[in-house]
N, C-alpha and C positions, 0 to 999 in steps of 0.2 A: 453740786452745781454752784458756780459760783455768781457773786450779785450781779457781774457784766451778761455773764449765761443767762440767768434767770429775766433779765430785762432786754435780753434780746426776742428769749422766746413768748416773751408777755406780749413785747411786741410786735414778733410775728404773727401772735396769735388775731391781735386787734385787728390788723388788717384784714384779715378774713371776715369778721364782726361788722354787721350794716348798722348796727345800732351805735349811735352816737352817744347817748346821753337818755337820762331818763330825770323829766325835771315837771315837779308839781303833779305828777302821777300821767304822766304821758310819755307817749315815749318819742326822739327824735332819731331818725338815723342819718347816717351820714350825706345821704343826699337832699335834706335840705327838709325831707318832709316831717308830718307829724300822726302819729296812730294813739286812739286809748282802744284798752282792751275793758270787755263789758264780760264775765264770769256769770253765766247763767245754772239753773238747777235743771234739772231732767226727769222726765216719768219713762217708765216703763209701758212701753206703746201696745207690748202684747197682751201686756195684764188689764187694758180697758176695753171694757163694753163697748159691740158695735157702731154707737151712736155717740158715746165719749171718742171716741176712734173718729168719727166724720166731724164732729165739733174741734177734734185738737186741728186735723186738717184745712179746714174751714179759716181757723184761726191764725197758722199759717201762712195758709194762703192770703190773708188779711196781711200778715205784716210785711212779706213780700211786695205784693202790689201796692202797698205804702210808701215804699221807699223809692226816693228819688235822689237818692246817695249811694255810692258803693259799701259795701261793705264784705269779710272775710268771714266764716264760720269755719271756725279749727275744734276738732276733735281730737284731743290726746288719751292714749293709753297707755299707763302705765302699772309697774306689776308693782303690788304692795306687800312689806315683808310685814307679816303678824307673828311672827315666832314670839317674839315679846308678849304680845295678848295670850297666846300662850302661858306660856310662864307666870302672869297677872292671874289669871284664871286658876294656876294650879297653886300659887300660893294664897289665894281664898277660900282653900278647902281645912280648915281648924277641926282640930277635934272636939268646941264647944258646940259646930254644926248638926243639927237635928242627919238621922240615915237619910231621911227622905231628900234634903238639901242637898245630903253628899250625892246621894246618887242622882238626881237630876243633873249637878254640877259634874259629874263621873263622865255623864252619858253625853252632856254638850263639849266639856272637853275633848271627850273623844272624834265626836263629831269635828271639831275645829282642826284635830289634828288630822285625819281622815281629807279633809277637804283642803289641807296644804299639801300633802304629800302626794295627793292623786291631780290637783287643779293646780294652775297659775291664780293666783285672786287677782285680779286687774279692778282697778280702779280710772273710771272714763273724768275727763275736765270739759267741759265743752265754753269754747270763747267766740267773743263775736268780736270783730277789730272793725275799727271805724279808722279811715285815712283822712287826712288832711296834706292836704300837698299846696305851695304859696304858687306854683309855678315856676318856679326857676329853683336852682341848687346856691347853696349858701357857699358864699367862696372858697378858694382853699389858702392857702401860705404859701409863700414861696419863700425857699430858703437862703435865697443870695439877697435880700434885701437886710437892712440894716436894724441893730437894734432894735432903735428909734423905733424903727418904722413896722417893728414887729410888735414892739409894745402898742402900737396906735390901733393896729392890723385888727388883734386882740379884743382889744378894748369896744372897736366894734362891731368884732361879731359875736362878741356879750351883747352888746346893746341888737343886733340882729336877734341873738338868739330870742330874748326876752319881749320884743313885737314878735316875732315869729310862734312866743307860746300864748301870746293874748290874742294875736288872731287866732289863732288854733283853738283857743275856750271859745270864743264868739262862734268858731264854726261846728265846733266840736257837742259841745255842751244841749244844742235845744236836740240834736241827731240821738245824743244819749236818753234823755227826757223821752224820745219818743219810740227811743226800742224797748223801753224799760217799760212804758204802757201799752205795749204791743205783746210783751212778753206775760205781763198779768192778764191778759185777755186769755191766753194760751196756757193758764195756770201756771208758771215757772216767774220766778223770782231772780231776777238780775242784779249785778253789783259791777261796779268799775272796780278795775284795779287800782292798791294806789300803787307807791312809788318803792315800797317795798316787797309786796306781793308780784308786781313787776320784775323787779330784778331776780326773786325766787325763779318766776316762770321759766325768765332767757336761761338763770343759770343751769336749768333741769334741759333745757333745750339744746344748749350747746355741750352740755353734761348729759348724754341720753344711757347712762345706765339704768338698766330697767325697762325702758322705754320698749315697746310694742309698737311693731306697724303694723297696718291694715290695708 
């Protein structure tokens, strides 16, 4: 493929892509608005006791009725390849290792290999997306206008864009602050993305090998 090829289809592809930009660990997309993404931990809701079970509910339902903002709860699954941990595994078996070593390590090996060939391993992400929207869309270009006037074009919706991400922290930031103690009530541990953990996400998003639906 050649570089006209390859920049046609880079091209094409953008258009499809709502996400404009991702600046200072937020993300913007093309229409004008602004999202952070908030990486939460998870428990296992079967393995708790019935009153650990009404308290995580409880607490839930606390953070729910707290909020006076929209927000998105995304659950990804995707299938994790461990052949590698594998292989780690089997070259930790030395002959300076005690039997009993070897065979504990024998027996969980086998175990690991047992449990790739019969299961899918999936691995769950779960995100909370906070939106910020200014109310109106950020202009677009037009292409029969003149240099000049494309440089000037430019130049301000730089300066757009950069009030667009500092109103976005003013609205954005206390909304964080209060999912995040909303979330240690509920035992789980929150993190914002930044701006590279970000672009990981979309690129696995728009990249969905492995990827599991529900």
């Amino acid at each position: 493929m050649d570089k006209n090829a390859r920049a046609r289809a880079t091209s094409s592809t953008q258009e499809h892509i709502e996400v404009k930009d991702i600046i200072d660990d937020l993300v913007i997309t093309k229409s004008g608005s602004v999202a952070m993404v908030i990486k939460t931990s998870a428990i296992n809701f079967d393995l708790l006791a019935e009153y650990e079970q009404d308290s995580k509910i409880y607490a839930f339902a606390g953070l729910v009725n707290s909020l006076n903002f929209r927000i998105q709860i995304l659950i990804r699954t995707r299938r994790i390849e461990i052949t590698n941990y594998l292989d780690y595994l089997k070259s930790k078996r030395t002959d300076s290792m005690s039997e009993g070593l070897k065979k504990q390590l024998d027996i969980y090996t086998k175990f690991i290999n047992k449990l790739i060939v019969q299961n899918d391993v999936l691995e769950k992400t779960f995100l909370i997306i906070v939106p910020y929207s200014p109310g109106a869309a950020m202009p677009g270009t037009n292409i029969f206008e003149s240099r000049k006037n494309k440089e000037e074009q430019q130049s301000s919706m730089a300066m757009q864009t950069e009030q667009l991400i500092e109103k976005a922290k003013i609205f954005l930031y206390p909304k964080r602050d209060h999912i995040l103690k909303q979330l240690g009530r509920m035992g789980l541990t929150g993190l914002q993305l930044n701006s590279k953990e970000l672009l990981s996400e979309l690129y696995t998003i728009y990249n969905p090998e492995g990827e599991v639906n529900e």
